[in-house]
C-alpha positions in Angstrom: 20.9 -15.5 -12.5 25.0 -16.1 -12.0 25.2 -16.3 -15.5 24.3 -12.4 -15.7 26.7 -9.6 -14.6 25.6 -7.0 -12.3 26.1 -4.3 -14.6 22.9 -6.2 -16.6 21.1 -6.8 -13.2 21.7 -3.3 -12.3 20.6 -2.5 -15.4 17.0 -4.6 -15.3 16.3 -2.8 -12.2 16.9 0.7 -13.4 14.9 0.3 -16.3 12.6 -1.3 -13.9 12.4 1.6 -11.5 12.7 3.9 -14.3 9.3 3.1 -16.3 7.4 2.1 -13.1 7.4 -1.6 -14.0 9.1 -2.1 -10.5 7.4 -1.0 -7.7 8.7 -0.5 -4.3 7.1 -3.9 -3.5 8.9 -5.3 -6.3 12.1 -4.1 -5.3 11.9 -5.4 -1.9 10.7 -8.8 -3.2 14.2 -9.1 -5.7 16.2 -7.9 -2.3 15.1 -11.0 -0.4 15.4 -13.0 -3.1 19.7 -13.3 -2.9 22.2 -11.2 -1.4 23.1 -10.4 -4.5 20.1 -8.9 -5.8 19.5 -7.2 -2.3 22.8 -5.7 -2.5 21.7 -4.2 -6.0 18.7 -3.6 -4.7 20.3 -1.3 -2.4 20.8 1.1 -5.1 20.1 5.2 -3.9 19.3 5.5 -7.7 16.6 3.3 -7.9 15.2 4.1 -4.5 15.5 8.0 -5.8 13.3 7.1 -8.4 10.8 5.4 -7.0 10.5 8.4 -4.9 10.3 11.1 -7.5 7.8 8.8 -9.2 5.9 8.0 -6.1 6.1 11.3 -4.1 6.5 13.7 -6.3 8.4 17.1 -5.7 6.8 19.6 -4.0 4.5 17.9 -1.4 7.2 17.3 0.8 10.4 19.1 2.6 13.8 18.6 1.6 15.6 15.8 3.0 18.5 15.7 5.4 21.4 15.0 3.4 22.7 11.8 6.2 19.7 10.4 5.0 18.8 7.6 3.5 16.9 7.6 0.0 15.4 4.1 1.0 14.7 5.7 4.3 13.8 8.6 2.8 10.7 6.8 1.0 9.7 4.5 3.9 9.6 7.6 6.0 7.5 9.1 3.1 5.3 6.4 2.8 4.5 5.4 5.9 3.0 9.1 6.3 1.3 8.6 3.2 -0.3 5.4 4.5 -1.1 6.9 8.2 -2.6 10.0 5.7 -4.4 7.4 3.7 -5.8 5.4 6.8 -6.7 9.3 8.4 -9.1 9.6 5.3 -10.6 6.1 5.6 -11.5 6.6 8.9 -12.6 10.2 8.4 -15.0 9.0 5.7 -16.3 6.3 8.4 -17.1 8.4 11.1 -18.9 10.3 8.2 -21.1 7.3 6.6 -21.6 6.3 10.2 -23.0 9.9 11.0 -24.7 10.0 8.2 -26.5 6.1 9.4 -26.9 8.1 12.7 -29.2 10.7 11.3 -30.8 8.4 8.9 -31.8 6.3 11.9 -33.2 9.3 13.8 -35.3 10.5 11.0 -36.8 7.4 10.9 -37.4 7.4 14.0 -39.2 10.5 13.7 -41.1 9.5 10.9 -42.4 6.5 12.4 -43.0 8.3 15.8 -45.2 10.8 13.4 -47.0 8.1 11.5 -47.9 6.4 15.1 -49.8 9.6 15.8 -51.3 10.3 12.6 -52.7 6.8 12.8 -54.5 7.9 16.6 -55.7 10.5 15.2 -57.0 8.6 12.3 -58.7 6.2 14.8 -59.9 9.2 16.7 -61.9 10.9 13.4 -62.9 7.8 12.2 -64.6 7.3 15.6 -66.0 10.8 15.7 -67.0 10.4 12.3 -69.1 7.1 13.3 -70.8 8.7 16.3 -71.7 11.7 14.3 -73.4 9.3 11.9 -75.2 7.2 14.8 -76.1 10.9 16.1 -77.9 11.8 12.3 -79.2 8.6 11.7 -80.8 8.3 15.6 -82.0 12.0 14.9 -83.5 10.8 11.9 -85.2 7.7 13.0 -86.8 10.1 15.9 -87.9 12.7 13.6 -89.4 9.5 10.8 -91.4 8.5 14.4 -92.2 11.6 15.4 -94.1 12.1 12.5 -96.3 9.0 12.9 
């Protein structure tokens, strides 16, 4: 690594940055990995970058100018993740709803199939005493005749 300028290094990150082969991860992995690199790192070009690439123009308000670009984009991004996590939770609370109602159909349906199954019983029985009732009026009416 000493034996290349920072001009190069500079150079490797911009290129980096410039055709998304460096992410913002990436970046903050080379910073911590000298105080060189983190002071190239550093760089409001590369930082610019990955904030055109990763936010791009038009979703968000023009920055103070006393800003930061690295601050810029973890100010950016940390409202993209809170956004992010919003969604994830909003899509939750939906499947969970949607588990909710699901339950309390079935609920339903088995509370509906419990009384379609008395009532079942019921005609079934009703059926069976009318039978007793022809076959008893039969058997009289076969005696009858003797």
């Amino acid at each position: 690594m000493s034996v290349l300028p920072d001009e190069i290094w500079a150079r490797i990150l911009e290129m980096g940055t410039a055709f998304a082969r460096l992410t913002y991860r990436d970046l903050c992995a080379v910073a911590i990995a000298s105080r060189r690199l983190n002071r190239l790192a550093r760089d409001p070009a590369l930082w610019a970058t990955l904030l055109a690439l990763d936010f791009p123009a038009g979703r968000h308000e023009p920055h103070d100018k006393a800003t930061s670009v690295k601050s810029l984009y973890r100010i950016r991004f940390e409202r993209d993740k809170a956004r992010r996590l919003a969604a994830a939770r909003r899509a939750v609370l939906y499947a969970e709803s949607r588990v909710a109602a699901s339950r309390k159909r079935l609920e339903e349906l088995e509370s509906s199939l419990a009384r379609e199954g008395k009532r079942l019983k019921a005609a079934a029985s009703e059926l069976a005493d009318l039978e007793r009732a022809r076959c008893s009026e039969w058997f009289l009416d076969q005696h009858a005749n003797l």
